[in-house]
C-alpha positions as CSV (number, residue, x, y, z in Angstrom):
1,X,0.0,0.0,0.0
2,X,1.2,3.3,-0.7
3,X,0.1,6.7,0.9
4,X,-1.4,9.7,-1.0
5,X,-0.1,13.2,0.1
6,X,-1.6,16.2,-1.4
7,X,-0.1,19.6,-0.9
8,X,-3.2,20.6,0.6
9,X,-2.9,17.3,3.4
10,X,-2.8,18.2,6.7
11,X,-3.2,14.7,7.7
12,X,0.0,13.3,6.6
13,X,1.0,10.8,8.8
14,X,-2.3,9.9,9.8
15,X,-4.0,6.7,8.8
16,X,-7.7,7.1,7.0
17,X,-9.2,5.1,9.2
18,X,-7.7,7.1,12.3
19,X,-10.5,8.7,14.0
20,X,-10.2,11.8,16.7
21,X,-8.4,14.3,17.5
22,X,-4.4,14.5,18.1
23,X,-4.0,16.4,21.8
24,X,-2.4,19.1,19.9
25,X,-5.8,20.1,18.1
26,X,-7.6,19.7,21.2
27,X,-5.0,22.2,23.1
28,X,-5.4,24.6,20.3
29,X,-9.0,24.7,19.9
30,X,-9.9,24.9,23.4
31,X,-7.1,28.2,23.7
32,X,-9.1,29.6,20.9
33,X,-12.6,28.8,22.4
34,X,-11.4,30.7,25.7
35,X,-9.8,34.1,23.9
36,X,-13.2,34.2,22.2
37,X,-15.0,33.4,25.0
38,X,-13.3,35.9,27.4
39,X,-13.4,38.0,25.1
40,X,-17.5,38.0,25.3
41,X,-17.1,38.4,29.2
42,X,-15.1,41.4,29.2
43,X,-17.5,43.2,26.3
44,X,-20.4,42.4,28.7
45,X,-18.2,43.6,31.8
46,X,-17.6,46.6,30.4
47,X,-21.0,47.2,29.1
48,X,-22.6,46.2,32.6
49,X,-20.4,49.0,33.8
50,X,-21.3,51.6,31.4
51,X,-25.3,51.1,31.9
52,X,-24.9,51.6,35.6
53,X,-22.7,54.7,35.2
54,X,-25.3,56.5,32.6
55,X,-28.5,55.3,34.9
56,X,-26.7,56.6,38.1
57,X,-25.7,60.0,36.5
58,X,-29.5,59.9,35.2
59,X,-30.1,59.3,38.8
60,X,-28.4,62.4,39.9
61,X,-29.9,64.9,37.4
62,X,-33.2,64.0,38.2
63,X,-32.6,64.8,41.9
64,X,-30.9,67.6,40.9
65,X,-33.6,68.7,39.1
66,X,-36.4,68.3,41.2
67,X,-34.2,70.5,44.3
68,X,-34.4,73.2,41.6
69,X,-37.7,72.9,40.7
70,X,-39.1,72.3,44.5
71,X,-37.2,75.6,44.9
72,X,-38.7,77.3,42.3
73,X,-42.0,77.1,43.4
74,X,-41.3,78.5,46.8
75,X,-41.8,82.1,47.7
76,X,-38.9,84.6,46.5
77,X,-38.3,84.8,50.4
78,X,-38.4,80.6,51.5
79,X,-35.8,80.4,49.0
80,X,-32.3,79.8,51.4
81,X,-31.5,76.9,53.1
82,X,-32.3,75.8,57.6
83,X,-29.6,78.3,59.2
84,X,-27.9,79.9,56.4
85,X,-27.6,82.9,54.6
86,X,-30.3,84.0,53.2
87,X,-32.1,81.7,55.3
88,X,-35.3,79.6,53.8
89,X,-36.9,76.0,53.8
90,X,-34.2,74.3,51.9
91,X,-31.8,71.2,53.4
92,X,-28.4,72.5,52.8
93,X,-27.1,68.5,52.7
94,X,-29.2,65.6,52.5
95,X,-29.2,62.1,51.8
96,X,-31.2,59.9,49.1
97,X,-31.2,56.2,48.1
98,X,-32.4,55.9,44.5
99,X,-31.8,51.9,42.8
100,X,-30.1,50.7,45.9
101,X,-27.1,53.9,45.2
102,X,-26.6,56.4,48.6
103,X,-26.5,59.9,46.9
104,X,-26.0,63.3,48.7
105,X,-27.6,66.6,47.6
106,X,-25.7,69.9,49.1
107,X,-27.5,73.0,48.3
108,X,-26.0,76.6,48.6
109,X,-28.1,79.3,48.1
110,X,-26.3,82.9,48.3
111,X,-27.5,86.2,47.2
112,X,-26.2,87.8,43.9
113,X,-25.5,91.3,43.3
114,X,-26.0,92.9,39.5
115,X,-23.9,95.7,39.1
116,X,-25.5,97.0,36.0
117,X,-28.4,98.1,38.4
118,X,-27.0,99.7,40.6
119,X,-29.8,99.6,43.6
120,X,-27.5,97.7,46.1
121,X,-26.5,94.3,47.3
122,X,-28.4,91.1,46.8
123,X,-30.5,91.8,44.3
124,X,-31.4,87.9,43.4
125,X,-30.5,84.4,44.6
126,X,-27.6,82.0,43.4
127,X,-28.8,78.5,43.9
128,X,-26.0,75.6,43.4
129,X,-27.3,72.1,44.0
130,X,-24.6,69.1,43.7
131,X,-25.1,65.1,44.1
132,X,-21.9,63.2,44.8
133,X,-22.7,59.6,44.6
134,X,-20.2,56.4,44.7
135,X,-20.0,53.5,42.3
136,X,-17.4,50.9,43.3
137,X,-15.3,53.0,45.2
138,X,-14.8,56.0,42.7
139,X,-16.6,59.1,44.0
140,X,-18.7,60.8,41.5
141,X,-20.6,64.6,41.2
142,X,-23.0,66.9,39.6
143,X,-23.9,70.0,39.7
144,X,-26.2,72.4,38.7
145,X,-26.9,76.2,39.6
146,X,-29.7,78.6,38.5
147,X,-31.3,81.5,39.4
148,X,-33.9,82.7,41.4
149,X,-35.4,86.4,40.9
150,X,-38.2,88.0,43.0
C-alpha cells in the first residue's frame, strides 16, 4: 500500500481510518474557544459598567432637578437653606437612596449682586445644588446652579 499526500494534506502521517483528535488540536481549539470566550465576558463587563454609570448619572440629574424645581415654586423669600444665609426651607445637605445607590444633595443658596443696576446688594439668589454619589469606590458629582429672581 502506498500513501497519497496532497499539498493541501494536513493529515500526513495519519491513517484514514484514524479517527479523533491529536492532543495538539484539542490544546489549540480549546485556547481559541477561551480568547473568544473571554473576550464576550469582558464586552459584557464593560457594558454592565457603562449602563450603571449613565442610569446613576440619570439618577443624579433627576434629583438635581427636582431640588431646583421644589425651589422654584417657593416664595422669592423661602428660598435659602435651615440656618444659612439667606435663610429659607431648603436642606443644605441631604441624603437619598435611588436603585439601591446612597447619593448626597448639598445646596447653597447665596445672594447675587448685579452691578448693572446699581440699587445695592443682593439683588437675586444663586442657587447651586450638587449630588456626589459612589459607584465601586470612585466618588462621582453633579452639579447644577440657576437662578432665582423675585
Amino acid at each position: 500500500m502506498r500513501c497519497q499526500l496532497s499539498a493541501f494534506s494536513f493529515q500526513r502521517g495519519r491513517n484514514k481510518t484514524s479517527r479523533g483528535m491529536t492532543l495538539i488540536e484539542v490544546v489549540v481549539a480549546v485556547s481559541l474557544m477561551l480568547v473568544i470566550f473571554l473576550g464576550f465576558f469582558g464586552a459584557y463587563a464593560a457594558s454592565a459598567t457603562l449602563v450603571q454609570s449613565i442610569a446613576s448619572r440619570t439618577n443624579a440629574s433627576a434629583l438635581i432637578a427636582g431640588t431646583i424645581e421644589y425651589a422654584r415654586g417657593l416664595p422669592y423669600a423661602s428660598v435659602g437653606t435651615v440656618g444659612g444665609t439667606p435663610s429659607g426651607v431648603l436642606v443644605s445637605t441631604e441624603s437619598r437612596l435611588v436603585n439601591n445607590i446612597p447619593y448626597t444633595l448639598r445646596t447653597v443658596v447665596s445672594y447675587k449682586d448685579d452691578p448693572a443696576n446699581g440699587a445695592g446688594a443682593g439683588d437675586y439668589k444663586v442657587m447651586k445644588v450638587e449630588a456626589i454619589w459612589n459607584i465601586r469606590g470612585f466618588s462621582h458629582s453633579m452639579s447644577a446652579v440657576t437662578y432665582v429672581a423675585p
